[in-house]
C-alpha positions as CSV (number, residue, x, y, z in Angstrom):
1,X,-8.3,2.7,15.3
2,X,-8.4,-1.1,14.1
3,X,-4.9,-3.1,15.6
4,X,-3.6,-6.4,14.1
5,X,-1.5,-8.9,15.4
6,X,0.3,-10.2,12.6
7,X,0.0,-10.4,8.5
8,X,-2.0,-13.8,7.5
9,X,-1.7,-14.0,4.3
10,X,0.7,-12.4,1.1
11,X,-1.6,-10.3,-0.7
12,X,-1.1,-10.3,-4.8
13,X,1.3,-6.7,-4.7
14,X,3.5,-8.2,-2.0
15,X,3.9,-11.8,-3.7
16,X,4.7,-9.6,-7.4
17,X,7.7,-7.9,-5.4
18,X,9.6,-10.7,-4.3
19,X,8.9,-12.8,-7.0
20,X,9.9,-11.1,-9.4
21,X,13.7,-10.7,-7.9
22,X,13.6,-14.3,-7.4
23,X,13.3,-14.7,-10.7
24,X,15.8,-12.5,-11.3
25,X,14.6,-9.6,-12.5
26,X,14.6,-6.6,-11.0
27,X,11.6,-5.8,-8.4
28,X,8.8,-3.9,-10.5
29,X,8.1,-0.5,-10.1
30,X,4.3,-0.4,-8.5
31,X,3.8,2.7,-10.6
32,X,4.1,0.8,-14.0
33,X,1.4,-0.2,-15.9
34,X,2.5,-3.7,-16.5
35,X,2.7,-4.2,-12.2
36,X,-0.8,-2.9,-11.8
37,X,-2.1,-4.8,-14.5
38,X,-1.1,-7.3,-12.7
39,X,-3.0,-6.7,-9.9
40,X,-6.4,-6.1,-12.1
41,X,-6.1,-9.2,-13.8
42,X,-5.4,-11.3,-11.1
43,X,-8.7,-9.5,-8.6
44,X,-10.7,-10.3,-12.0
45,X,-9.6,-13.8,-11.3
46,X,-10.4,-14.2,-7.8
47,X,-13.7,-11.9,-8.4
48,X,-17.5,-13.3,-8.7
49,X,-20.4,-12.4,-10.5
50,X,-21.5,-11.3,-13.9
51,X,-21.2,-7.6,-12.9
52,X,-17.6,-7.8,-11.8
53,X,-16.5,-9.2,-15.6
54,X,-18.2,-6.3,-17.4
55,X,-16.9,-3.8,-15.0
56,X,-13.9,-5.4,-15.5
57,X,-13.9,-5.1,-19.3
58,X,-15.3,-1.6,-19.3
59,X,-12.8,-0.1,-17.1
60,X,-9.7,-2.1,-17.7
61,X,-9.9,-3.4,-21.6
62,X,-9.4,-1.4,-24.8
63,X,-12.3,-1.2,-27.1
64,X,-9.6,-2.6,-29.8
65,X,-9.5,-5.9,-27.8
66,X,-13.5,-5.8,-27.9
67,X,-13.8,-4.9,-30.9
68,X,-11.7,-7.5,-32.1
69,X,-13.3,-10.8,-30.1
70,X,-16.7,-9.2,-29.8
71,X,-18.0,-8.0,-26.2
72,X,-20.5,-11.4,-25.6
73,X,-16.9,-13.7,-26.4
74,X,-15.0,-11.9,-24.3
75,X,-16.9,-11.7,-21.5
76,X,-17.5,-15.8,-22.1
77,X,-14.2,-16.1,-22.5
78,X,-12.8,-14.5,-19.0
79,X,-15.7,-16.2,-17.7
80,X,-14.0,-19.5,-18.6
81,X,-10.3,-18.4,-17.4
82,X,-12.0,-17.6,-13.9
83,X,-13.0,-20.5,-13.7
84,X,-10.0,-22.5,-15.2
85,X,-8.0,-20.5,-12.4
86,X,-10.9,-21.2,-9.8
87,X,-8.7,-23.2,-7.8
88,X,-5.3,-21.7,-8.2
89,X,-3.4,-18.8,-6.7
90,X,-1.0,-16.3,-7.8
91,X,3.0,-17.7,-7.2
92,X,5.0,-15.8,-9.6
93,X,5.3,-13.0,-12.2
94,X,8.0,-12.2,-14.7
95,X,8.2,-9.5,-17.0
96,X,7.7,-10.2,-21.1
97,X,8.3,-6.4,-21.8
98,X,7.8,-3.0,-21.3
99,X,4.1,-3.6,-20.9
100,X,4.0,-7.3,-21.1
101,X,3.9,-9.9,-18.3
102,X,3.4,-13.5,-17.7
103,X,1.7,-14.4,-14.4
104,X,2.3,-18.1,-12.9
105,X,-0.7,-19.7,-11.2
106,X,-0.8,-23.2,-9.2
107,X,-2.6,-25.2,-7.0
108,X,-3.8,-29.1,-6.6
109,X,-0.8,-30.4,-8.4
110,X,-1.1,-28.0,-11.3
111,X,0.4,-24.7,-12.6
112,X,-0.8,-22.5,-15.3
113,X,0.6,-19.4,-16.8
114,X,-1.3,-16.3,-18.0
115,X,0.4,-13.5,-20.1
116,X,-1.1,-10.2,-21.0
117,X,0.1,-6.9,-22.4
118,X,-1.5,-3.5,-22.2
119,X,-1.5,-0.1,-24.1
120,X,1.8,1.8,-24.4
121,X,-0.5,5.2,-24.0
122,X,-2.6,5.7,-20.7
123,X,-4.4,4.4,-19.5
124,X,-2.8,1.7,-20.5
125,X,-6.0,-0.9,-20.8
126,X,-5.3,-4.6,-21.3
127,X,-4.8,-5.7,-25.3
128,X,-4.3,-9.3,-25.2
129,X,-5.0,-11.8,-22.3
130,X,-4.2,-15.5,-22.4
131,X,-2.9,-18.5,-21.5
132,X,0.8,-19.0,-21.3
133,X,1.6,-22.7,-21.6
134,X,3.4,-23.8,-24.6
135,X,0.4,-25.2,-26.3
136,X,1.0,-22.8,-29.4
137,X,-1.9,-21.0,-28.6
138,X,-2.3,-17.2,-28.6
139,X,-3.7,-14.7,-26.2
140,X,-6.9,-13.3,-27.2
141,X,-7.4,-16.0,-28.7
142,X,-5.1,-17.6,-27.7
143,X,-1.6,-15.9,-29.5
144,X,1.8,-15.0,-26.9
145,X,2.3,-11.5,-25.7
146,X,5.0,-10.6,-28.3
147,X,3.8,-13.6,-30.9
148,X,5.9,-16.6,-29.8
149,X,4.8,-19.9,-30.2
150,X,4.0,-20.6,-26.6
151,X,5.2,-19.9,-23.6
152,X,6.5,-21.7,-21.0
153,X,5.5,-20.8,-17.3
154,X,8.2,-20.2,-15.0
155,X,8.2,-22.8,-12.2
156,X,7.1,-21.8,-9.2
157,X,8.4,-21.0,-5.8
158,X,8.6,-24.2,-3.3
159,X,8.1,-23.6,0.3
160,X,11.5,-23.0,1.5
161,X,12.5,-20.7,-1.7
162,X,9.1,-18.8,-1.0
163,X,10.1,-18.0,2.8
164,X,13.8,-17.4,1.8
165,X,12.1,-14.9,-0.5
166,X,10.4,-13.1,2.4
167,X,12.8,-13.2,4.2
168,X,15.6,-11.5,1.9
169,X,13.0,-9.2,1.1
170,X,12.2,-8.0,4.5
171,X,15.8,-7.8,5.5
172,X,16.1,-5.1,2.5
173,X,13.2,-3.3,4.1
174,X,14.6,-3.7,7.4
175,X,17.6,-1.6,6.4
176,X,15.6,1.2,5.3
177,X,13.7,1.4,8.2
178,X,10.8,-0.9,7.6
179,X,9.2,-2.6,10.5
180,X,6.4,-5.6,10.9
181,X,5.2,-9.0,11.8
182,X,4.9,-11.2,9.3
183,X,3.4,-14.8,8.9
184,X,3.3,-16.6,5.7
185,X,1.7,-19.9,5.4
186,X,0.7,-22.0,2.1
187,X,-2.5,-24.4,3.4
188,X,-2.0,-24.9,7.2
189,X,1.6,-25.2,7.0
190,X,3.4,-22.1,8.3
191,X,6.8,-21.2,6.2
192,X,7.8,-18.1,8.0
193,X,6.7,-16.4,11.2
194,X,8.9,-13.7,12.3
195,X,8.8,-9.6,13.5
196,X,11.5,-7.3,11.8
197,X,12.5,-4.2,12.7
198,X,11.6,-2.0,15.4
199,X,8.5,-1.7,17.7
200,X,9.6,1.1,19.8
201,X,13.0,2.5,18.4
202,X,13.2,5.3,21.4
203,X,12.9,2.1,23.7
204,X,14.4,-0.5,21.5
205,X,12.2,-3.0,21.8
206,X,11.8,-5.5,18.7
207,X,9.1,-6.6,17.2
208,X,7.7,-10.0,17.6
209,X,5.4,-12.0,15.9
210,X,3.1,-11.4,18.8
211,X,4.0,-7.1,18.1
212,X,0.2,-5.5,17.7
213,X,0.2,-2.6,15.1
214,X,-2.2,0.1,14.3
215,X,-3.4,-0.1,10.5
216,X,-4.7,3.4,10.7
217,X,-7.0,3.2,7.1
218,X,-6.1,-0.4,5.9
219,X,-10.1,-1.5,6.8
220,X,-11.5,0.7,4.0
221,X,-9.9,-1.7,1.5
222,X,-12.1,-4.4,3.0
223,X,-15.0,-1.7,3.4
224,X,-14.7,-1.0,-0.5
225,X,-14.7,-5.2,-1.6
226,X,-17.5,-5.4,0.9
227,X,-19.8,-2.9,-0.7
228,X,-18.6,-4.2,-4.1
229,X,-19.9,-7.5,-2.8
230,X,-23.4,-6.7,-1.9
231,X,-23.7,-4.4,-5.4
232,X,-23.1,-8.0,-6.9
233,X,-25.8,-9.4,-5.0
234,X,-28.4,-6.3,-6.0
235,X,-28.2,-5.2,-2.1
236,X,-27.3,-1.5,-2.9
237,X,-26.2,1.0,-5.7
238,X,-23.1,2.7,-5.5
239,X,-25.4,6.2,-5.8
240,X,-27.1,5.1,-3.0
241,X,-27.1,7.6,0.1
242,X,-26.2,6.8,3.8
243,X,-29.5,7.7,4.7
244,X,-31.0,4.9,3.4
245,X,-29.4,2.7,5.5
246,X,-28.5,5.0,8.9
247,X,-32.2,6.7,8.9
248,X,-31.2,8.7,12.3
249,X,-27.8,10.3,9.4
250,X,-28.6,13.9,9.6
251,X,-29.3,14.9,5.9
């Protein structure tokens, strides 16, 4: 069973649920279709390859959306927000609507915003992606979420309101049991490294930043992105059996 010391990064789900009370709304529900939309459009952002855009727009855009730019501009067009947001990460989210979002993005002395909204039916595929600044432009083409005339992007956490985040947030899941080390760092600096909870309850011993967990099934995430990867790259097919590659497999 793989062991880790201590959390090295905020993944995208963790960053959406304690930004989202910091910007005072109420932490999303990881069920909705607006949170895991979220969490589609921002891996299509951080994703390479032609082959991850079409899957991308096959599996998680209504036909009405292609239909209405036409497949070839929307794949250039997501092509060009990946790019735009190349250089940026995730720091923020807040709700538009029910099924309506606007994401913040920052990085090298710049923020963007990106607002989306999806279907109000399952499976609840994306119907308008696009930039969120005020510039009067529209998703899609450019046009807001619910048809404003721009958006402005929340501003983002700062380093000491991101690890007072954390920190609140962990204290919550403290009191319901919750237990783990946690480091958070933005570039080199580090803005929180603490343990919470218990290690060993019968014994009471606390964790520590230096606590070493087991993560039981967490490495087939990686696994999956790793095969994803090499598809990219033409290295296998996702049809393709084990044998191909473990020859002594029994068949």
């Amino acid at each position: 069973m793989l062991r880790c010391r201590s959390i090295l990064f905020v993944p995208t789900a963790f960053l959406l649920m304690i930004t989202w009370p910091a910007l005072g709304q109420r932490s999303p529900d990881p069920d909705s279709p607006r949170y895991k939309a979220a969490l589609a459009l921002d891996a299509m952002l951080s994703s390479e390859g032609g082959h991850s855009l079409s899957d991308f727009v096959d599996h998680q855009v209504s036909p009405l959306m292609v239909n209405r730019e036409g497949r070839g501009e929307l794949l250039s067009r997501l092509s060009e927000l990946r790019r735009r947001f190349a250089q940026m990460g995730l720091r923020g989210a807040r709700p538009e609507g029910p099924f309506s979002a606007r994401l913040v993005f920052a990085g090298e002395g710049q923020s963007q915003a990106l607002v989306f909204r999806v279907e109000e039916e399952p499976p609840h595929r994306f119907l308008e992606i696009g930039l969120g600044e005020g510039t009067g432009d529209r998703p899609g083409n450019g046009a807001g979420a619910q048809g404003e005339q721009g958006v402005q992007p929340e501003p983002f956490l700062d380093r000491q309101a991101l690890a007072n985040a954390v920190e609140t947030r962990m204290e919550q899941a403290v009191s319901q049991g919750y237990s783990a080390s946690v480091l958070v760092a933005r570039g080199s600096e580090v803005l929180l490294e603490k343990g919470y909870g218990m290690a060993n309850r019968e014994k009471e011993i606390a964790t520590t930043p230096e606590t070493l967990f087991d993560v039981g099934s967490i490495g087939k995430v990686f696994t999956r992105v790793a095969i994803q990867k090499l598809r990219e790259q033409g290295r296998l097919q996702l049809s393709d059996r084990l044998v191909r590659f473990f020859p002594e497999v029994p068949q």
